[in-house]
N, C-alpha and C positions, 0 to 999 in steps of 0.2 A: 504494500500500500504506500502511501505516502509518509516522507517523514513530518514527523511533528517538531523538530526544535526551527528555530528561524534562521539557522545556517548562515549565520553574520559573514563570512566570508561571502556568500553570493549576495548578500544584501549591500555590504562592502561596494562591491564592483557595479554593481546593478547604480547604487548613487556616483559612484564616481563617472559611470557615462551619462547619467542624466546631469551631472555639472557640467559635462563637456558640451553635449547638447545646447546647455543652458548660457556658456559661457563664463560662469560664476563661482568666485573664487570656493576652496575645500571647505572656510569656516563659514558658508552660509549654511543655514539652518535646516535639516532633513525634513521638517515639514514644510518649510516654504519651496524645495525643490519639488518634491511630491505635487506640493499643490499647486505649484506654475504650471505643471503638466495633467494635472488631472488624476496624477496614479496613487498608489497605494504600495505598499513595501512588498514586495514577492510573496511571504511569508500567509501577510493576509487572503490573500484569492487560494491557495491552499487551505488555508486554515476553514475556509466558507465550503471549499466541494468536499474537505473529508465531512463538516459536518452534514450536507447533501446525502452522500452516499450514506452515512450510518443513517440518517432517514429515511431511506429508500430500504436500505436493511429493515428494518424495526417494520417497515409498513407492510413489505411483501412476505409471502407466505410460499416457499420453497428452499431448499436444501441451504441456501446463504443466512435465512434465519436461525433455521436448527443447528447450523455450525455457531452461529453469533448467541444463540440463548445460551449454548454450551462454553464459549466463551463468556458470557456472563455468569455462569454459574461457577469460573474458575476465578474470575477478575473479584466475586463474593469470597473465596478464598485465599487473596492475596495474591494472587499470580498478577504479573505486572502482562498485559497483552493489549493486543490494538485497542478492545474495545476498554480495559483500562485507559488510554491514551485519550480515547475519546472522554471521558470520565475527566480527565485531568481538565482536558481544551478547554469543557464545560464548564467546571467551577474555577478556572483562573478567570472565563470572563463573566462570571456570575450567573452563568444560566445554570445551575447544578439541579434546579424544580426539571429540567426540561429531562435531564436524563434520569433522573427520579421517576417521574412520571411518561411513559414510553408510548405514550396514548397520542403522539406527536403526530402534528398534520401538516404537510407539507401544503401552501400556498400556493 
């Protein structure tokens, strides 16, 4: 699947061509490059489709669920795994009710 940390190195390089782009010295400020352009840090649009996918898991009902219920019943035992991972992404940005509650409805 996808990795989960924000791999500062590609995030690194990813800003240093948006300065080039931009023409603007190294000490301007990562959100005001981002926001001259419109973009968002690599990290984030990752972090939006693994949440995607684990809701499209949780919603459908064939053999990706029954592996994911099984991985949640390991991740209830401490086992550190994706859908641990997804667990994590959840409560660092506050939605920890949403994976609590798995009655999630995609929009």
């Amino acid at each position: 699947m996808w990795d989960f940390g924000k791999n500062k190195e590609i995030e690194s390089i990813h800003l240093k061509k948006i300065r080039i782009v931009l023409n603007v010295k190294s000490s301007t400020s990562n959100a005001g490059v981002y926001g001259e352009l419109g973009r968002y840090p690599l990290y984030s649009n990752r972090f939006v489709r693994i949440i995607k996918y684990w809701g499209k898991i949780i919603q459908s009902d064939n053999v990706f669920k029954c592996l994911y219920n099984d991985m949640i019943i390991a991740c209830n035992n401490g086992v550190n795994n994706w859908s641990y991972n997804v667990k994590q992404l959840l409560d660092n940005y506050g939605c920890s009710h949403v994976f609590r509650d798995q009655n999630f409805k995609e929009s």
